[in-house]
Backbone as JSON, one array per atom type, in Angstrom:
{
  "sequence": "XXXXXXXXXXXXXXXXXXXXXXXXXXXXXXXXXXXXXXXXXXXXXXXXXXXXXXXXXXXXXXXXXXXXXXXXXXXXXXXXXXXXXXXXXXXXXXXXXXXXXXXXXXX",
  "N": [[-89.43, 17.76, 9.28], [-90.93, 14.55, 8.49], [-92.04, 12.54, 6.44], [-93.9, 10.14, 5.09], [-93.36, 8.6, 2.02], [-95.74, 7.56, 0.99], [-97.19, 9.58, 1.96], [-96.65, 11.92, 1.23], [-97.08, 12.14, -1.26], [-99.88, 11.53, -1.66], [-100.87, 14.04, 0.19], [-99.68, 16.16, -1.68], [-101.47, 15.3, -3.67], [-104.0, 16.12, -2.7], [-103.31, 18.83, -3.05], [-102.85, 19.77, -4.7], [-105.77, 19.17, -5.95], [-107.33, 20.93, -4.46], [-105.88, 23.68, -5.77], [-106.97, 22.95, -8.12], [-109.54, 22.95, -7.78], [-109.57, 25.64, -6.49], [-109.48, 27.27, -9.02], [-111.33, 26.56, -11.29], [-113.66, 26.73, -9.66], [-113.93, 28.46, -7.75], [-112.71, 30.77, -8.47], [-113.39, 30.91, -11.36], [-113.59, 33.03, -12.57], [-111.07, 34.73, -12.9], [-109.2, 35.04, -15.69], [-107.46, 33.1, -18.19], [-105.54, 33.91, -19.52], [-104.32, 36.18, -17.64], [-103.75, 34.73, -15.47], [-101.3, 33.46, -16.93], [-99.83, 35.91, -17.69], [-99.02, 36.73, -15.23], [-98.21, 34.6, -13.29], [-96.93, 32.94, -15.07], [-97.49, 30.63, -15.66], [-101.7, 28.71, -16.24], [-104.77, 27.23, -16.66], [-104.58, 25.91, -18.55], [-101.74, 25.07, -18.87], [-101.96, 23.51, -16.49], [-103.59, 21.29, -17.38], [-101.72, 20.27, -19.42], [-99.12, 19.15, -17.8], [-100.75, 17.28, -16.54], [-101.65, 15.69, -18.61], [-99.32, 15.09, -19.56], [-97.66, 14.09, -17.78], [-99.88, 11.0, -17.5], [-99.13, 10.26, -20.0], [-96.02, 9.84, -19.54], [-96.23, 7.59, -18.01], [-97.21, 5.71, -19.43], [-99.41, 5.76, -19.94], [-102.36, 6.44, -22.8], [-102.73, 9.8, -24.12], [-104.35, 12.48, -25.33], [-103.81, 16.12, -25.8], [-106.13, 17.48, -25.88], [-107.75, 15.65, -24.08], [-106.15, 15.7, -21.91], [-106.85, 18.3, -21.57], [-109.74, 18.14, -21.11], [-110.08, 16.45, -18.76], [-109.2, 18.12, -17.15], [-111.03, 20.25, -16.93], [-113.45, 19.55, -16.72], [-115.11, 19.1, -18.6], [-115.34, 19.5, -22.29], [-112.77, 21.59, -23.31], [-113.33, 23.58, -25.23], [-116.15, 24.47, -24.26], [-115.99, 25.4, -21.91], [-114.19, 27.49, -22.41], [-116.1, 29.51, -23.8], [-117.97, 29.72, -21.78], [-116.2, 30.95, -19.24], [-114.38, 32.47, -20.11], [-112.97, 35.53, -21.48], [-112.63, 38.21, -24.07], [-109.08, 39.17, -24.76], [-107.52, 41.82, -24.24], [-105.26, 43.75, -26.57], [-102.98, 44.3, -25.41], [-102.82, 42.31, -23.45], [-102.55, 40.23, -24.69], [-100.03, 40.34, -25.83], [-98.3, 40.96, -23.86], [-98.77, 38.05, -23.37], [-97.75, 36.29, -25.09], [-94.99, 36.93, -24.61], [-94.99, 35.78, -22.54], [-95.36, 33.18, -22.51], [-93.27, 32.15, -24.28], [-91.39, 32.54, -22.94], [-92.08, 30.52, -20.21], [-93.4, 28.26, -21.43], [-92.29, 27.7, -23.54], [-89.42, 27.7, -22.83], [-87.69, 30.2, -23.76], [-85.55, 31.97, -22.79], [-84.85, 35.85, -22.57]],
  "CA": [[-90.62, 16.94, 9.31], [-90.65, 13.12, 8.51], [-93.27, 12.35, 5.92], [-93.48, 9.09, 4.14], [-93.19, 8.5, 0.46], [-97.17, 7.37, 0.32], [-98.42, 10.52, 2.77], [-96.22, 13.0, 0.58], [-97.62, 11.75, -2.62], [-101.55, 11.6, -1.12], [-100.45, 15.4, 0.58], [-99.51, 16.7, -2.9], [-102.23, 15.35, -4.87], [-104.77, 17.11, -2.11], [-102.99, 20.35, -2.57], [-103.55, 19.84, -6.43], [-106.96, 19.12, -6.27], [-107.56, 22.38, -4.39], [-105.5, 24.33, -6.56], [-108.29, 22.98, -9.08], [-110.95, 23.61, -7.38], [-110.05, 26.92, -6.57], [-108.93, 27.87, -10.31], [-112.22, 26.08, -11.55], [-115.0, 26.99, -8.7], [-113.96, 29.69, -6.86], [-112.44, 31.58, -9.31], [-113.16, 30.72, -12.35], [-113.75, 34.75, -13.42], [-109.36, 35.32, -13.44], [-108.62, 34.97, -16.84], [-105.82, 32.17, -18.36], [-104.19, 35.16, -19.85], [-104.18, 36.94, -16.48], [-102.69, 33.52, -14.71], [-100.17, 33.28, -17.62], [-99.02, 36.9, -17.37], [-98.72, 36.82, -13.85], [-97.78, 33.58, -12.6], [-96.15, 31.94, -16.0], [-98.93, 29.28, -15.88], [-102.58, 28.75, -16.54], [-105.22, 25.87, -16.26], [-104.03, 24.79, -19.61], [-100.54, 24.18, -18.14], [-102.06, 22.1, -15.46], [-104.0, 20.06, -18.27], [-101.15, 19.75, -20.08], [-99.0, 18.42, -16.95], [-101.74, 16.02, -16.09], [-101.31, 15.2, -19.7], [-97.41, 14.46, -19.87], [-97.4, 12.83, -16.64], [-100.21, 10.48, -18.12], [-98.29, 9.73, -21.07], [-95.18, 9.34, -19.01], [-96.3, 6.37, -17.04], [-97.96, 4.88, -21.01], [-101.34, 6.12, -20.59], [-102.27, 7.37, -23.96], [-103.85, 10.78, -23.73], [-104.13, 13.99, -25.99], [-103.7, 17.37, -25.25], [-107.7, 17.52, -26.01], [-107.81, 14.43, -23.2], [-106.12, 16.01, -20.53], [-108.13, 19.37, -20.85], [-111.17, 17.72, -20.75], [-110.22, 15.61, -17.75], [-108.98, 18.9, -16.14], [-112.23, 21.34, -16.85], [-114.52, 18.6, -16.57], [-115.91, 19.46, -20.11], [-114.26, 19.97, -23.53], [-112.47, 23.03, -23.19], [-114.29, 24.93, -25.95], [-117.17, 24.5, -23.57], [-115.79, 25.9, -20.87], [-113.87, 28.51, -22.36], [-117.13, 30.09, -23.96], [-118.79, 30.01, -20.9], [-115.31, 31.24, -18.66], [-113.41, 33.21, -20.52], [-113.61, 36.76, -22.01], [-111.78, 38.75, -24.97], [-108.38, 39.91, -23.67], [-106.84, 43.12, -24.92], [-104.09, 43.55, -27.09], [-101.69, 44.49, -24.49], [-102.74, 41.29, -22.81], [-102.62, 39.27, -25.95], [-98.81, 41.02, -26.36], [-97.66, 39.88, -22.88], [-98.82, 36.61, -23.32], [-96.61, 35.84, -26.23], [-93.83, 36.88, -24.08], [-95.24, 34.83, -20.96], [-95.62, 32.07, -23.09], [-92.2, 31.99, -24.86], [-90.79, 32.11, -21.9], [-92.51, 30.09, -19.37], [-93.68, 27.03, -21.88], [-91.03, 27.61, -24.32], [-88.77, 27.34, -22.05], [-87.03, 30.97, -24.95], [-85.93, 33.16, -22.12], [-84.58, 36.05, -23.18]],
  "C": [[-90.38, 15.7, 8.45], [-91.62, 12.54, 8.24], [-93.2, 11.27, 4.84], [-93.77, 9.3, 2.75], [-94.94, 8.69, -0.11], [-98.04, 8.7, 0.62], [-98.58, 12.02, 2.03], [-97.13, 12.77, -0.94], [-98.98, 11.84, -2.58], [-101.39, 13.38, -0.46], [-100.45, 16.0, -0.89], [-100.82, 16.45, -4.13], [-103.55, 15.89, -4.32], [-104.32, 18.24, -2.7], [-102.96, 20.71, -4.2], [-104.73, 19.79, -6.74], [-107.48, 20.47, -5.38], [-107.19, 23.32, -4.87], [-106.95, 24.11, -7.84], [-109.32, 23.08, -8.87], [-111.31, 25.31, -7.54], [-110.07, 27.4, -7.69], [-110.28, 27.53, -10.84], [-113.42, 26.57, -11.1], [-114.96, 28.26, -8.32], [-113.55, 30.66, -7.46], [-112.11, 31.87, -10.39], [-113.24, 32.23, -13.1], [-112.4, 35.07, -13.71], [-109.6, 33.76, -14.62], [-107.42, 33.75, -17.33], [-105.08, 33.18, -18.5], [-103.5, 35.76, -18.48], [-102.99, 36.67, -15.98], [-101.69, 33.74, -15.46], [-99.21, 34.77, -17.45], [-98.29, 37.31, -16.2], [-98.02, 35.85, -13.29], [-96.87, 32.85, -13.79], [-96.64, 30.7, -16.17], [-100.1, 29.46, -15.66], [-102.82, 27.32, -16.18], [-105.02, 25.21, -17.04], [-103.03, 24.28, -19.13], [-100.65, 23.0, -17.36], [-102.21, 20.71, -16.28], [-103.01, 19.5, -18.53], [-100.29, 18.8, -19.25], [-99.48, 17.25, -16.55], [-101.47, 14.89, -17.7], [-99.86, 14.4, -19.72], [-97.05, 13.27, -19.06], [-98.31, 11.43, -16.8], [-99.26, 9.67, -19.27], [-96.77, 9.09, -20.7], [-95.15, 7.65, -18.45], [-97.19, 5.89, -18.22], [-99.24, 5.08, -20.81], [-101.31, 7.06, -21.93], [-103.26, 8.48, -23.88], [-103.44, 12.2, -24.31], [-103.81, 14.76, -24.98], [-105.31, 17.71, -24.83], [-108.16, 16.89, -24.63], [-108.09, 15.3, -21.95], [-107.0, 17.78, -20.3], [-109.34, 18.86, -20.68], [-111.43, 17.54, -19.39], [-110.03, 17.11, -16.48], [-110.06, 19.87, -16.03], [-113.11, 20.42, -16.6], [-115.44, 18.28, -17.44], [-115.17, 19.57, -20.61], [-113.68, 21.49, -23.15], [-112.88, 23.96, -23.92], [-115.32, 25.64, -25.0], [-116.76, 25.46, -22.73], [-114.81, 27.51, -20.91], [-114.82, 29.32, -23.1], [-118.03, 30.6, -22.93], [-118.21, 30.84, -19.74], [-114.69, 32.71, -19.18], [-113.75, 34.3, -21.32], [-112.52, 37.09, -23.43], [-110.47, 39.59, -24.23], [-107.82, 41.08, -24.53], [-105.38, 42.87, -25.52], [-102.64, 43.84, -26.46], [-101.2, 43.11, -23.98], [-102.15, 39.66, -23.35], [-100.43, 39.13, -26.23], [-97.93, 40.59, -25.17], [-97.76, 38.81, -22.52], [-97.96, 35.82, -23.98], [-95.32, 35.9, -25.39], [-93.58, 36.16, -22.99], [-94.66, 33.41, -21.58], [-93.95, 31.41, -23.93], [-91.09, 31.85, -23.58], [-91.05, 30.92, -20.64], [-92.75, 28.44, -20.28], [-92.76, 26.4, -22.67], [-89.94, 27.49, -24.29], [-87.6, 28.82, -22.91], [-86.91, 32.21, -23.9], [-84.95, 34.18, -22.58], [-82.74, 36.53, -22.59]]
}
């Protein structure tokens, strides 16, 4: 298939904004931890992405920034109202998600 530069780039940033929808709207009840244990990314990752790639091209923009821009609220907000207490198992494979997956510390 034979997809130009502008259609791929407008294609991809659809198929990101439904990824955030669904992670956001439709199912905001799964957990970051969950995502992170499972998949090796979360909606922070996205933020932070949205973040880097921001900063890449000289927009100046926290970490604080790009979660905002990606929950649509401060992220305290939204993780008070989202997010639950996770168990210490969960807490215990996150560290290892996380060291691996962000940290790039595999083992």
């Amino acid at each position: 298939m034979d997809i130009d530069p502008q259609t791929r780039t407008e294609l991809e940033a659809a198929a990101f904004r439904r990824l955030r929808k669904h992670l956001m709207e439709d199912r905001a009840d799964v957990q970051n931890i969950d995502l992170m244990n499972l998949a090796g990314f979360c909606r922070n990752c996205l933020a932070r992405w949205y973040q880097e790639a921001a900063n890449e091209r000289g927009i100046a923009m926290t970490k604080e920034e790009g979660r905002e821009v990606y929950y649509g609220m401060p992220y305290e907000e939204w993780r008070a109202q989202n997010q639950t207490e996770a168990s210490d198992a969960k807490k215990a494979a996150f560290e290892v998600a996380f060291r691996e997956n962000v940290l790039n510390e595999k083992k």
